[in-house]
C-alpha positions as MATLAB code, in Angstrom:
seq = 'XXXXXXXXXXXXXXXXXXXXXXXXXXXXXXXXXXXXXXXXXXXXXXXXXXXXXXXXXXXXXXXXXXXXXXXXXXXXXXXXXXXXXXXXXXXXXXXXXXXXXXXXXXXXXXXXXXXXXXXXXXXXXXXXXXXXXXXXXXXXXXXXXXXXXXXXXXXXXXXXXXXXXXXXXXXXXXXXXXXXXXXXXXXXXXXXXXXXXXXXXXXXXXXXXXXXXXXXXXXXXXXXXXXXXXXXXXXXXXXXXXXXXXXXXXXXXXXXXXXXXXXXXXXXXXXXXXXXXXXXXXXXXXXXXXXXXXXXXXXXXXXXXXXXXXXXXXXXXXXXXXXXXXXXXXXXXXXXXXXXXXXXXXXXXXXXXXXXXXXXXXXXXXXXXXXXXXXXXXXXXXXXXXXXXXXXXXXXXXXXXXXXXXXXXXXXXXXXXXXXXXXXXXXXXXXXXXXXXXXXXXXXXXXXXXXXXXXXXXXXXXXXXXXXXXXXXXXXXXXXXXXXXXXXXXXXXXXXXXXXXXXXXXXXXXXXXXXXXXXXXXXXXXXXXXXXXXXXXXXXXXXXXXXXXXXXXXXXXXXXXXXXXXXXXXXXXXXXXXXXXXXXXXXXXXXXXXXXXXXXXXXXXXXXXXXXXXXXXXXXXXXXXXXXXXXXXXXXXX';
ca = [
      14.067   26.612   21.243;
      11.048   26.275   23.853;
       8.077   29.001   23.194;
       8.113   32.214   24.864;
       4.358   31.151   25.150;
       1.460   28.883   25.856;
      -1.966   28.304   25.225;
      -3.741   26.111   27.207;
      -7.590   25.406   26.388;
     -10.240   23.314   28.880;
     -13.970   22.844   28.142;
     -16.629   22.958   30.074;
     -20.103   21.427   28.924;
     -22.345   24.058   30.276;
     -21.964   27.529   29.525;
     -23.271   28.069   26.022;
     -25.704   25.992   23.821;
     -22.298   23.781   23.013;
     -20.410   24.387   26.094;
     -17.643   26.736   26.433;
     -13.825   26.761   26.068;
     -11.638   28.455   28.473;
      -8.247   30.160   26.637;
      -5.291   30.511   28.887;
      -2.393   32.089   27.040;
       0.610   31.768   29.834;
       3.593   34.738   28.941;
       7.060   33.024   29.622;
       8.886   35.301   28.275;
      11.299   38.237   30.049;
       8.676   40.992   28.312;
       5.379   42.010   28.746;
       2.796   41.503   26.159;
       0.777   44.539   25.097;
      -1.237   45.713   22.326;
      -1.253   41.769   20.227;
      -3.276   39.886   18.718;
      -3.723   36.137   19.308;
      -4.656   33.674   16.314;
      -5.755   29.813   17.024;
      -6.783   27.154   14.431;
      -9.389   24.656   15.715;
     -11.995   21.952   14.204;
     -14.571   23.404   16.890;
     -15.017   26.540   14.647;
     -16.876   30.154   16.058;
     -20.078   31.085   15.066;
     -21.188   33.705   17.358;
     -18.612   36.373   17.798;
     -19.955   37.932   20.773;
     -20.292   35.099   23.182;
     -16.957   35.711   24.423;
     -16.049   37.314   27.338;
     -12.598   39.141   28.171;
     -11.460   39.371   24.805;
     -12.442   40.923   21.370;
     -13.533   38.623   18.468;
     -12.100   40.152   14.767;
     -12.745   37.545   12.546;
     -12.887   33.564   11.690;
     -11.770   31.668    8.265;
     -13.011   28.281    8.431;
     -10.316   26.850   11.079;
      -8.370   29.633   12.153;
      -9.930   32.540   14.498;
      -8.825   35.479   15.632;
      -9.005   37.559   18.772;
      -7.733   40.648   20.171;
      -7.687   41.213   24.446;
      -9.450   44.118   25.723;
      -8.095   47.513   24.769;
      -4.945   47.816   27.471;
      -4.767   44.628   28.705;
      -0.705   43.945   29.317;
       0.713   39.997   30.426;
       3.185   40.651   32.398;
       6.403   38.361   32.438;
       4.725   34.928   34.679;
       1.301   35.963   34.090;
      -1.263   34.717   32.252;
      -4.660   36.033   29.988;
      -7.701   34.015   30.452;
     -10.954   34.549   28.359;
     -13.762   32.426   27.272;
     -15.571   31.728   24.020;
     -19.161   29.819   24.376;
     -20.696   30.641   20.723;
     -19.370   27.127   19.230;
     -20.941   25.450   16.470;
     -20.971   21.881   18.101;
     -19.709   20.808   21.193;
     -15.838   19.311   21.910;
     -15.930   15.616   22.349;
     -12.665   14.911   22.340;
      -8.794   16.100   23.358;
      -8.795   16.749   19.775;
     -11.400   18.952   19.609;
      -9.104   22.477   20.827;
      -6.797   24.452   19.781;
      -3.770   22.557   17.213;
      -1.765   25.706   16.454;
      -1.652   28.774   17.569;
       0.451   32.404   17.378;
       0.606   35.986   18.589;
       0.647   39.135   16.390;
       2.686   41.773   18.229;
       2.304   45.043   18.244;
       5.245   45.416   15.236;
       3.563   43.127   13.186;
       5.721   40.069   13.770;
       4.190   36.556   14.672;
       5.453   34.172   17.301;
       4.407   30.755   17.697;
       2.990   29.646   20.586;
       3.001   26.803   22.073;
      -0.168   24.658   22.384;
      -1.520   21.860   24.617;
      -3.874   19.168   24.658;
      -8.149   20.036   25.365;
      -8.609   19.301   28.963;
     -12.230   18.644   29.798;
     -13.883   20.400   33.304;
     -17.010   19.745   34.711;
     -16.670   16.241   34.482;
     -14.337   13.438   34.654;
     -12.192   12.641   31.446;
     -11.980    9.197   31.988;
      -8.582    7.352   30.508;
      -8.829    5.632   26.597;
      -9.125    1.884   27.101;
      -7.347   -0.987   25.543;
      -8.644   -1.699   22.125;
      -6.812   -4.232   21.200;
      -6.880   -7.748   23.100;
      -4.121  -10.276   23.149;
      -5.689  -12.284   20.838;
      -5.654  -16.501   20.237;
      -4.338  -18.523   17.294;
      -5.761  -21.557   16.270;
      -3.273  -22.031   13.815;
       0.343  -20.507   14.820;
       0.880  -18.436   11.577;
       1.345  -14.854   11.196;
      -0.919  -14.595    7.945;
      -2.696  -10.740    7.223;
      -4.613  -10.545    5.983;
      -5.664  -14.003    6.372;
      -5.895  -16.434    3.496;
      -8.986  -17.982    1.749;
      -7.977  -21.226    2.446;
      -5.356  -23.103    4.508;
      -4.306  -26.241    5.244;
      -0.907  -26.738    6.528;
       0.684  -28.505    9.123;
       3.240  -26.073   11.257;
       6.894  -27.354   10.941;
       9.365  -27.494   13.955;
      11.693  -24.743   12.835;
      12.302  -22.719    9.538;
      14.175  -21.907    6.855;
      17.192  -19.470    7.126;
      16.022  -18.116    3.672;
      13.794  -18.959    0.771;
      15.873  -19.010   -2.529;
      13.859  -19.339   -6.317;
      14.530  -22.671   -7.789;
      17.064  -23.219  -10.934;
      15.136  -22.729  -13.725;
      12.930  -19.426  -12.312;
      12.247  -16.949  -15.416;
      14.071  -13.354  -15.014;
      10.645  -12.078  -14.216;
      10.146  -14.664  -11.475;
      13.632  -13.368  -10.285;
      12.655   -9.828  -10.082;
       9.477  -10.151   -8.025;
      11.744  -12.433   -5.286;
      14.294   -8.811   -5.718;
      11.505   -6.513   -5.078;
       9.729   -8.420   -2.423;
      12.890   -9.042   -1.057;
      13.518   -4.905   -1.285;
       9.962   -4.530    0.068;
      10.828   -6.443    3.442;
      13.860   -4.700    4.019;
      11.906   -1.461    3.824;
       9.350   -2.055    6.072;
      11.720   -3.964    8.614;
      15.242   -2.359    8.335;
      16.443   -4.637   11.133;
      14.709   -7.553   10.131;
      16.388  -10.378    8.482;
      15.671  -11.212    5.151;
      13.236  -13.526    4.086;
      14.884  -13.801    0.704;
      17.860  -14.503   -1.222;
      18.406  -15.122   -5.288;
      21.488  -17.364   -4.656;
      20.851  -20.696   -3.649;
      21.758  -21.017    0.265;
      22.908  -24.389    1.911;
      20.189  -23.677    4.937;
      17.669  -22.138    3.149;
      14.908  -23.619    1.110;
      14.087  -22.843   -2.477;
      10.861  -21.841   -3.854;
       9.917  -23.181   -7.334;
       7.405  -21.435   -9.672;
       4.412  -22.427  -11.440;
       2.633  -20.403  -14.163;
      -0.822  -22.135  -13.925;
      -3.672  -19.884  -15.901;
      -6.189  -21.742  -13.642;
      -5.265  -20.119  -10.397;
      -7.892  -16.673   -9.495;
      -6.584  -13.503  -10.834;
      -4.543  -11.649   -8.070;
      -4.720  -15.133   -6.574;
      -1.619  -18.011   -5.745;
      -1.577  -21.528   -4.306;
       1.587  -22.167   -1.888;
       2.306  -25.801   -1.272;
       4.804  -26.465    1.168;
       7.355  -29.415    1.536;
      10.431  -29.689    4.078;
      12.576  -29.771    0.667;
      10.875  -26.877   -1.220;
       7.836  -24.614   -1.480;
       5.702  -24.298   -4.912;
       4.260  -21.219   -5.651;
       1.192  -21.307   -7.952;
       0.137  -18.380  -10.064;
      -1.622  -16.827  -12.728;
      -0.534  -13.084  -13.187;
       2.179  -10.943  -11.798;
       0.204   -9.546   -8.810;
      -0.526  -13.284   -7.711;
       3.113  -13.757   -7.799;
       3.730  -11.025   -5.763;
       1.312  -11.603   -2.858;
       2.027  -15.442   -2.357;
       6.196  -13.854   -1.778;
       4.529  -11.349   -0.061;
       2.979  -14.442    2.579;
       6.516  -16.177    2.504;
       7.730  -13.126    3.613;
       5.163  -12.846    6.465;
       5.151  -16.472    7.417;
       9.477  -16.436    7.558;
       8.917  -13.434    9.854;
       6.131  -14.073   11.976;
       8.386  -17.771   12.744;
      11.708  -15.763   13.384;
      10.194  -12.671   14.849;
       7.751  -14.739   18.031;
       8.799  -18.262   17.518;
       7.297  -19.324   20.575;
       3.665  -18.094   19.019;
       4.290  -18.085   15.346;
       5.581  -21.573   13.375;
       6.409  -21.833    9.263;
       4.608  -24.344    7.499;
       6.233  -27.933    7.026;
       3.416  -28.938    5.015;
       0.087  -28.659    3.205;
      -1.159  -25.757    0.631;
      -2.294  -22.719    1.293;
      -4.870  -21.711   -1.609;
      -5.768  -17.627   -1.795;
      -7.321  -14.763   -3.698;
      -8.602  -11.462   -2.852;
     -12.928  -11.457   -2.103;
     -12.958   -7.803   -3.842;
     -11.336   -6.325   -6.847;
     -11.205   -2.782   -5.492;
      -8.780   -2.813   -1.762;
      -8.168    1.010   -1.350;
      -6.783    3.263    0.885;
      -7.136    6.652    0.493;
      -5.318    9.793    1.933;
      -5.636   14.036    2.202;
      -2.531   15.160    1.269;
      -4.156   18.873    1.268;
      -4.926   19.343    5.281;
      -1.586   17.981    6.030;
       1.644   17.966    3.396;
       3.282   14.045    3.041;
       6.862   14.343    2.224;
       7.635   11.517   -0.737;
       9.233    9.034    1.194;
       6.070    9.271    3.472;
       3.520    8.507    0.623;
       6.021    5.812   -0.489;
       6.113    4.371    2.997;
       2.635    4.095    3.023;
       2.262    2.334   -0.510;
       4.676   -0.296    0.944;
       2.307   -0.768    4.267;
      -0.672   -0.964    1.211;
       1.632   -3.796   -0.807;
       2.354   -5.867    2.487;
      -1.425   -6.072    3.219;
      -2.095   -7.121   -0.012;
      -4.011   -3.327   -0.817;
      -4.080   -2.896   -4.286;
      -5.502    0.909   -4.857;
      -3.839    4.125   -3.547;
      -6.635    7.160   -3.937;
      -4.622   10.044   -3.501;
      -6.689   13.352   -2.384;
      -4.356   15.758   -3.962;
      -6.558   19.156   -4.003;
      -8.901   20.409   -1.029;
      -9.599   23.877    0.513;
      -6.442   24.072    1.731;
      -4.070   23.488   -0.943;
      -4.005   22.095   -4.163;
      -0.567   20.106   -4.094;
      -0.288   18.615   -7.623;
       1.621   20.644  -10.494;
       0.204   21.646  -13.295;
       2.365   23.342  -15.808;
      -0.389   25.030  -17.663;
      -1.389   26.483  -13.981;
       2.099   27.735  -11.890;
       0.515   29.496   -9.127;
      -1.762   26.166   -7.968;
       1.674   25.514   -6.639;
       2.660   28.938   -5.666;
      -0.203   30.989   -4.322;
      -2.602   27.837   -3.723;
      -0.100   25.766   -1.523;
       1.159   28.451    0.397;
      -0.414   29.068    4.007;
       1.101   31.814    6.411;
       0.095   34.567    8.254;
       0.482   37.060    5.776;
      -0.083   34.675    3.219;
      -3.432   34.944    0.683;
      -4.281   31.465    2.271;
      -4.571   31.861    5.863;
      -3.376   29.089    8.398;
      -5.436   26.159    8.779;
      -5.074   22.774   10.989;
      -1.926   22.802   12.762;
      -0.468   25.744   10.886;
       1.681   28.023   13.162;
       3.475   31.669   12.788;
       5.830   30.337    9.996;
       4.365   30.168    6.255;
       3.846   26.252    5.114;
       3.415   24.978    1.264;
       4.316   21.838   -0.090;
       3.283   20.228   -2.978;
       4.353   17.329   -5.451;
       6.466   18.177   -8.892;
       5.367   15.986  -12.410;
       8.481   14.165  -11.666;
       7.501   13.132   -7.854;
       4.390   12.217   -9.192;
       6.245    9.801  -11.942;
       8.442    8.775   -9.477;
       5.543    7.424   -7.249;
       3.453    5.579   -9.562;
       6.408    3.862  -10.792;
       7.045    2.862   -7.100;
       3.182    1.783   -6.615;
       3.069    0.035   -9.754;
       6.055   -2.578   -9.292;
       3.969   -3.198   -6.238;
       1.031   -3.753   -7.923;
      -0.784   -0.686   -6.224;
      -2.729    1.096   -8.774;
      -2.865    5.276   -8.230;
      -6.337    6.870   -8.435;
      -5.661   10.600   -8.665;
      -8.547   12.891   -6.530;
      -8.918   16.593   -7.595;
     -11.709   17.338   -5.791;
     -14.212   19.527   -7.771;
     -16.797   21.548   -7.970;
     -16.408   22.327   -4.365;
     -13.450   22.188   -1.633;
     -11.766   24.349   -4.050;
     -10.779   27.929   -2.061;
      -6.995   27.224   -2.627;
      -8.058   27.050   -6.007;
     -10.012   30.175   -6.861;
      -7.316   32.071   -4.541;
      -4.856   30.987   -6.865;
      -6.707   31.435  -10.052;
      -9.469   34.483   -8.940;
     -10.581   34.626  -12.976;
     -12.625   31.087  -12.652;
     -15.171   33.300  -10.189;
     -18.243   35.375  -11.141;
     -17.115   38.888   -9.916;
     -20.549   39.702   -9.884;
     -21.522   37.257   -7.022;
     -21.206   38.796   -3.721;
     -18.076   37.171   -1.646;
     -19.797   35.606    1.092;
     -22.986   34.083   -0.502;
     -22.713   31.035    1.112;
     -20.162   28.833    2.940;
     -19.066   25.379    3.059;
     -19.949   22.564    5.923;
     -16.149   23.315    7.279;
     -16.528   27.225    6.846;
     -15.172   28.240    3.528;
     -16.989   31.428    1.737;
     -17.876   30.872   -1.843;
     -15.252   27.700   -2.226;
     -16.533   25.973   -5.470;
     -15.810   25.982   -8.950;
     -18.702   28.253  -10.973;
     -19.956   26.306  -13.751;
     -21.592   28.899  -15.519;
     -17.695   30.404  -15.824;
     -16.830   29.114  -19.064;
     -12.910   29.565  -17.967;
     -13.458   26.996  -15.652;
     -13.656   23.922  -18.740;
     -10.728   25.614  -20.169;
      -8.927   25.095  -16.661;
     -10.081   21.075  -16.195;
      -9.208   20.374  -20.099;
      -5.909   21.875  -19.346;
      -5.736   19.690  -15.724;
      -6.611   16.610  -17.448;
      -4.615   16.800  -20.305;
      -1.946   16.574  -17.338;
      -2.726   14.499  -15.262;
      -3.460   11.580  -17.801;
       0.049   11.724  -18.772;
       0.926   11.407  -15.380;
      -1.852    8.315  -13.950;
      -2.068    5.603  -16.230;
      -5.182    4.298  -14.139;
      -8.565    3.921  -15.884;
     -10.486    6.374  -13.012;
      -9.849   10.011  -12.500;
     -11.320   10.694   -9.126;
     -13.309   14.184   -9.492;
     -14.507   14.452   -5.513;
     -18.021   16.571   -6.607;
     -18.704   16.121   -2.660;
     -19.797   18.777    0.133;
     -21.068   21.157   -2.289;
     -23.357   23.853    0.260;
     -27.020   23.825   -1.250;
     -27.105   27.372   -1.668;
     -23.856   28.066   -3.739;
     -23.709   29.702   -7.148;
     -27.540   31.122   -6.152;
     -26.078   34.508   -6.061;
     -24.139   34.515   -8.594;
     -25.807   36.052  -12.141;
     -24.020   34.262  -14.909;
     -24.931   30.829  -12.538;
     -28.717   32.410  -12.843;
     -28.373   32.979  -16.492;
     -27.017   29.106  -17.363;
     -29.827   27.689  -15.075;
     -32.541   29.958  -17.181;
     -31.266   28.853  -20.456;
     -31.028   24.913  -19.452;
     -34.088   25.035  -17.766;
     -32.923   23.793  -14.210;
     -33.190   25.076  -10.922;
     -30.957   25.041   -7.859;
     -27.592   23.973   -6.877;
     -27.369   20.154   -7.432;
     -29.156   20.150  -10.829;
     -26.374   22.747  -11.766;
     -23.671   20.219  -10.214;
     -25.224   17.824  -12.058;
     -25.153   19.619  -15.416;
     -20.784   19.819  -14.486;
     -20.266   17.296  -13.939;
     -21.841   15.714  -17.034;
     -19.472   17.719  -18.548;
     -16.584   16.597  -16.830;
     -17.561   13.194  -17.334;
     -17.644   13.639  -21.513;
     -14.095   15.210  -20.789;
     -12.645   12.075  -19.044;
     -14.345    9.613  -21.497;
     -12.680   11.657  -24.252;
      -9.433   11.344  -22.720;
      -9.876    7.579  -22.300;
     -10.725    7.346  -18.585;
     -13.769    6.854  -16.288;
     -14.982    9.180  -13.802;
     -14.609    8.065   -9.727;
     -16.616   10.063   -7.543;
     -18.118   10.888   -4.018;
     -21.618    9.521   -3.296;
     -23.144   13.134   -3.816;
     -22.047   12.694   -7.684;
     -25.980   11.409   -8.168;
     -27.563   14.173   -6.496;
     -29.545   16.923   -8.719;
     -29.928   14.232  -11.450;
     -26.527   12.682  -11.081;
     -24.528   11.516  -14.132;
     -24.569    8.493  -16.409;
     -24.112    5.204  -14.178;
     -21.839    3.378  -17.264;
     -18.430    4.314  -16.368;
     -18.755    5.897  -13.224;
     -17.688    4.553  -10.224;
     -19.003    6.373   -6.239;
     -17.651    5.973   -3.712;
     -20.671    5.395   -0.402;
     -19.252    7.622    2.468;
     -21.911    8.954    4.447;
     -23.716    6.305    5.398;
     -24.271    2.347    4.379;
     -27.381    2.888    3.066;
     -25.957    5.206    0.264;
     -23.737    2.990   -1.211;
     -27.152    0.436   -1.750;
     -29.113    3.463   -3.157;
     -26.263    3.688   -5.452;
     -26.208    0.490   -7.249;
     -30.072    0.809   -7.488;
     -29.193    3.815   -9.529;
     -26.956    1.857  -11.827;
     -23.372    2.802  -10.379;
     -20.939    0.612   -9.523;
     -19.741    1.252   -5.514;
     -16.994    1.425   -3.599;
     -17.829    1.256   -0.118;
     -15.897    3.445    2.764;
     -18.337    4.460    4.999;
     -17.211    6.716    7.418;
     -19.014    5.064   10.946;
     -16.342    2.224    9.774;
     -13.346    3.117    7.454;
     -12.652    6.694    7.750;
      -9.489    6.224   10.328;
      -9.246    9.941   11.505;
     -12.648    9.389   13.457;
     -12.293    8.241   17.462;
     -11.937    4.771   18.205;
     -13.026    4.983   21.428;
     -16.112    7.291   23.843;
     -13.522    8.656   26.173;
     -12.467   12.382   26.158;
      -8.679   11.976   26.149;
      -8.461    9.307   22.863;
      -8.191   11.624   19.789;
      -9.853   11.889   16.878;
     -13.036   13.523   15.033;
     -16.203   12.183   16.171;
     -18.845   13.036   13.382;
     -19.440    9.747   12.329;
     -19.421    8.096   15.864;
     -17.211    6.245   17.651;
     -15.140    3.601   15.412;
     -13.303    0.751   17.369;
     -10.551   -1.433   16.068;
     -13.164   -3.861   16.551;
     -15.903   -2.652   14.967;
     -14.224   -1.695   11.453;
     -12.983   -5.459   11.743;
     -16.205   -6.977   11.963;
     -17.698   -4.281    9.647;
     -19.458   -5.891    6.795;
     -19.808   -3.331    3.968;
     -21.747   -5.633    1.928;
     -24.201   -5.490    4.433;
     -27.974   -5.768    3.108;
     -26.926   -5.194   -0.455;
     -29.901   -7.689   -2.273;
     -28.127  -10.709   -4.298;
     -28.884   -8.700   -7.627;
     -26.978   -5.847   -6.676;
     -23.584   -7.138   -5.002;
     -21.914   -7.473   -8.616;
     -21.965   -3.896   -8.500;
     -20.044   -3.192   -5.205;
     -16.846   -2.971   -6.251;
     -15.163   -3.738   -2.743;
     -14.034   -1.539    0.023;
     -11.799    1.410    0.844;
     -10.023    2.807    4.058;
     -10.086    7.323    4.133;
      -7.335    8.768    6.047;
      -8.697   12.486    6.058;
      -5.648   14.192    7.629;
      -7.238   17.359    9.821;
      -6.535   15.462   13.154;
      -2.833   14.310   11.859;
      -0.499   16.664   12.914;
       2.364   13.852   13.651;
       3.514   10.501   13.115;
       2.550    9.417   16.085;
      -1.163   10.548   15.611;
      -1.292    9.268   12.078;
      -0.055    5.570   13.518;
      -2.534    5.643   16.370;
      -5.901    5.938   14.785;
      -4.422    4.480   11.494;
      -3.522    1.164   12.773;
      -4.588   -1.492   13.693;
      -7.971   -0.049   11.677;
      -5.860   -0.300    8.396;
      -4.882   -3.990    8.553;
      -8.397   -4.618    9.834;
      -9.567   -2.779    6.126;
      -7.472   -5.253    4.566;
      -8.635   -8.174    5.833;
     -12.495   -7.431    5.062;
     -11.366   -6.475    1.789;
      -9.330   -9.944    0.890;
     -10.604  -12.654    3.396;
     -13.830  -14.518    2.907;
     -16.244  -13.562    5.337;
     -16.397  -16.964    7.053;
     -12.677  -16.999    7.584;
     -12.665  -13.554    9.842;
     -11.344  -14.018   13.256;
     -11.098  -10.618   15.560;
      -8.940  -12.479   17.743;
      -6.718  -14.519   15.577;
      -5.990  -11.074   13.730;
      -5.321   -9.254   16.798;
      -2.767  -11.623   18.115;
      -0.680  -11.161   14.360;
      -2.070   -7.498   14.038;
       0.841   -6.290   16.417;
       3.610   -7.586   13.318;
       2.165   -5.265   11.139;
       4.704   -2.506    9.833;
       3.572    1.260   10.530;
       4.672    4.473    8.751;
];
């Protein structure tokens, strides 16, 4: 049923230290609108409430804002309400950068949603997004991604109907032709099968070698126009030469008139890094199951072998714990009347979401016969509001409820240390969740924490006195100490955000950060001692922009991120020679405030996330931005 209403929102760059939006809400329905109040949620957040003109501010949680109109004001049937708002913390840069959901609170109480459209930009022209992706050239006519370490094959006139293991191929051998097989017809439900276990008259069959002297993760393919030999060492070796079978057979049948399948030669791979992540916010926006499955199947194809799932944030903390019911209840649950209020994208009905013990099974069972290995995030000490909401007896009731807030807006959003229920709370969240991830890391976030919080709070004073440190981060530091002697007690090693080292950091052995802000960190880092992920965000984080313009969407805090740029990225970048054993290898961030569809999560997620996957497998000699953009376009999406 089409809204009854609509809010339209331009921007204009002068008018206010960061420019000024322009609210038109239009009434289409048969009634007027009197005494109401309307609600938006927005990244471009309020900070002065009375740099607004026509219209009343009442109050602003992080995202969402509130206003009321002036006292009387009545929109009739046609008509429409305009105000402005100029006290912004930061100016729009992109279509992104309005309204994403909005609602009305009538005079009854009942909310209506409203409907919302994109930022317009005035004052200037809003130029159209360009093309970021050229056509591309091959040198050699196969559809390879990422592209192999080496290759030396000769293309072949035509190709196999199928590929078929040999007589003789182990049950094991078997299954991984069954699941790559199942893989394929995932990804391409109209495609035709690159596989088949029963030998086929036109197909070709594909004999196995267990040789312990091909690379870990690694295969050798070595192609005939009678058979194919597949070389390997472990299972996940096994998998990913299928996996470039699968790609080759398609690439040939899919464009044979730019795409061939090998008649001879070998093709000899392994991965450059052991660590090829992707992470992805699951808090901002909810992932159904067969979404997060989807995209471990997109991770498989590309030869990604880490899924970091971000399963707790401000928003809502979306993993069960039995111990803990109402994480699940109260802390997922965002609504208008709800104790979380609406956040990105969040409308006039109530939203929650969250994944049971047995989803949770059920998905690292899927990842691992994939080899994709699940790094759980719960993202602590701060980014935790959902969480105190939920469990109000881990905060200091003596600390005053707005003593500081968080980069995005959140009052008093992280985990006290100087609570002692909160160790109770993460033994009892551990215990959990190692039952549930068999992977060595536990991901603890310990990112974004304000410098300022816990400074008002007197049993935070107290600890500090009687441990003899001062100020936020050494009192971060001191948790998270503790929260690494809990994981290594429990068997695992701590993952982290780069601000885990800050205040005195924790011990480097066993601890694995993660460089996001900048490329620099992530050197600073293994200085320190700590082995490094990189995923810095002015190259993998794929919710920024990918290009200047005003109309392409996105967030825009870490610049402007091209196709082309995260492709040519090198994250090793001036690491010394001494150091790069201790970079670990590279991860793509989906943070999900910008992705309110499918559509928007496939348009700033792709082509960056194939382009992740190559830097993280192919030797840095052997990239090619145009040979991968002319296969890039093959590449399955969610």
């Amino acid at each position: 049923m089409e809204a009854a209403y609509r809010l339209e929102t331009t921007w204009n760059p002068e008018g206010g230290p960061n420019g000024r939006f322009t609210f038109s809400l239009f009434n289409l329905s048969d009634e007027a609108l009197t005494g109401f109040k309307l609600v938006y949620t927005s990244l471009t957040r309020v900070i002065d409430p009375k740099a607004c003109e026509n219209a009343v501010f009442l109050r602003r949680n992080a995202n969402f804002h509130e206003f009321a109109p002036p006292a009387g004001l009545s929109i009739e049937p046609g008509a429409s309400w305009i105000f402005t708002v100029s006290g912004l913390h930061r100016p729009a840069k992109h279509c992104t950068d309005g309204a994403k959901s909005a609602y009305v609170t009538l005079a009854d109480g009942k909310h209506v949603a409203i409907a919302v459209s994109d930022l317009l930009l005035e004052g200037r022209v809003s130029e159209p997004p360009p093309v970021l992706l050229p056509e591309g050239r091959l040198e050699l006519p196969f559809a390879l991604q990422p592209w192999p370490a080496e290759i030396d094959v000769i293309p072949g006139d035509g190709f196999p109907v199928v590929l078929y293991p040999a007589e003789g191929s182990s049950k094991d051998e078997l299954t991984t032709v069954s699941t790559a097989l199942a893989l394929f017809r995932r990804l391409f439900e109209s495609g035709h099968a690159p596989f088949n276990l029963s030998v086929s008259p036109q197909g070709r069959p594909v004999r196995f070698a267990h040789d312990p002297s091909v690379a870990k993760e690694g295969y050798k393919l070595t192609f005939s126009t009678q058979e194919v030999t597949l070389a390997y060492s472990d299972a996940a070796g096994r998998q990913y030469g299928l996996t470039s079978l699968a790609q080759l057979l398609h690439g040939a049948r899919s464009e044979p008139n730019r795409f061939r399948f090998p008649a001879s030669g070998t093709i000899t791979d392994k991965p450059r890094y052991v660590w090829r992540g992707c992470h992805l916010d699951v808090s901002r926006q909810f992932y159904p199951v067969a979404d997060l499955k989807r995209l471990i199947d997109i991770l498989a194809w590309l030869k990604l072998n880490i899924f970091h799932w971000h399963l707790t944030d401000d928003e809502a903390w979306r993993l069960e714990i039995k111990a803990y019911p109402t994480l699940t209840t109260t802390g997922v649950l965002r609504g208008p009347d709800e104790p979380l209020l609406p956040q990105l994208g969040n409308g006039a009905e109530p939203v929650g979401g969250f994944y049971s013990q047995d989803d949770v099974r059920d998905i690292v069972a899927h990842a691992a016969a994939l080899s994709v290995e699940i790094v759980p995030e719960i993202d602590i000490p701060g980014h935790n509001s959902a969480t105190l909401i939920a469990l109000p007896d881990l905060t200091d009731g003596q600390e005053a409820p707005d003593s500081y807030h968080s980069v995005q807006g959140y009052p008093n959003n992280a985990l006290n240390p100087a609570v002692p229920l909160t160790y109770e709370f993460l033994e009892k969240v551990f215990d959990e969740m190692v039952e549930l991830f068999p992977s060595e890391y536990i991901h603890i976030g310990g990112d974004e924490v304000a410098n300022g919080s816990w400074l008002a709070s007197p049993l935070a004073k107290k600890l500090m006195e009687q441990e003899g440190i001062s100020g936020t981060f050494a009192l971060q530091s001191y948790f998270l100490k503790r929260i690494k002697d809990m994981l290594t007690a429990r068997g695992r090693k701590l993952a982290g955000w780069n601000e885990v080292a800050h205040g005195g950091g924790i011990a480097s052995k066993d601890s694995l950060l993660m460089a996001w802000e900048n490329p620099q960190v992530g050197i600073d880092l293994a200085k320190q001692g700590y082995e490094v992920v990189m995923t810095p965000g002015q190259a993998y984080y794929l919710d920024m922009v990918q290009a200047e313009a005003f109309q392409e969407p996105g967030a825009s805090w870490a610049g402007t991120v091209p196709p082309a740029h995260t492709y040519g990225y090198e994250a090793e970048g001036d690491f010394p020679e001494e150091l790069k054993d201790k970079m670990k290898g590279v991860q793509a961030c989906i943070w999900s405030e910008h992705f309110l569809s499918r559509g928007y999560f496939n348009r700033l997620v792709f082509p960056r996330l194939p382009a992740i996957a190559e830097a993280a497998w192919t030797p840095k000699a052997k990239k090619d931005w145009h040979r991968f953009s002319a296969i890039v376009p093959l590449s399955p999406k969610l």
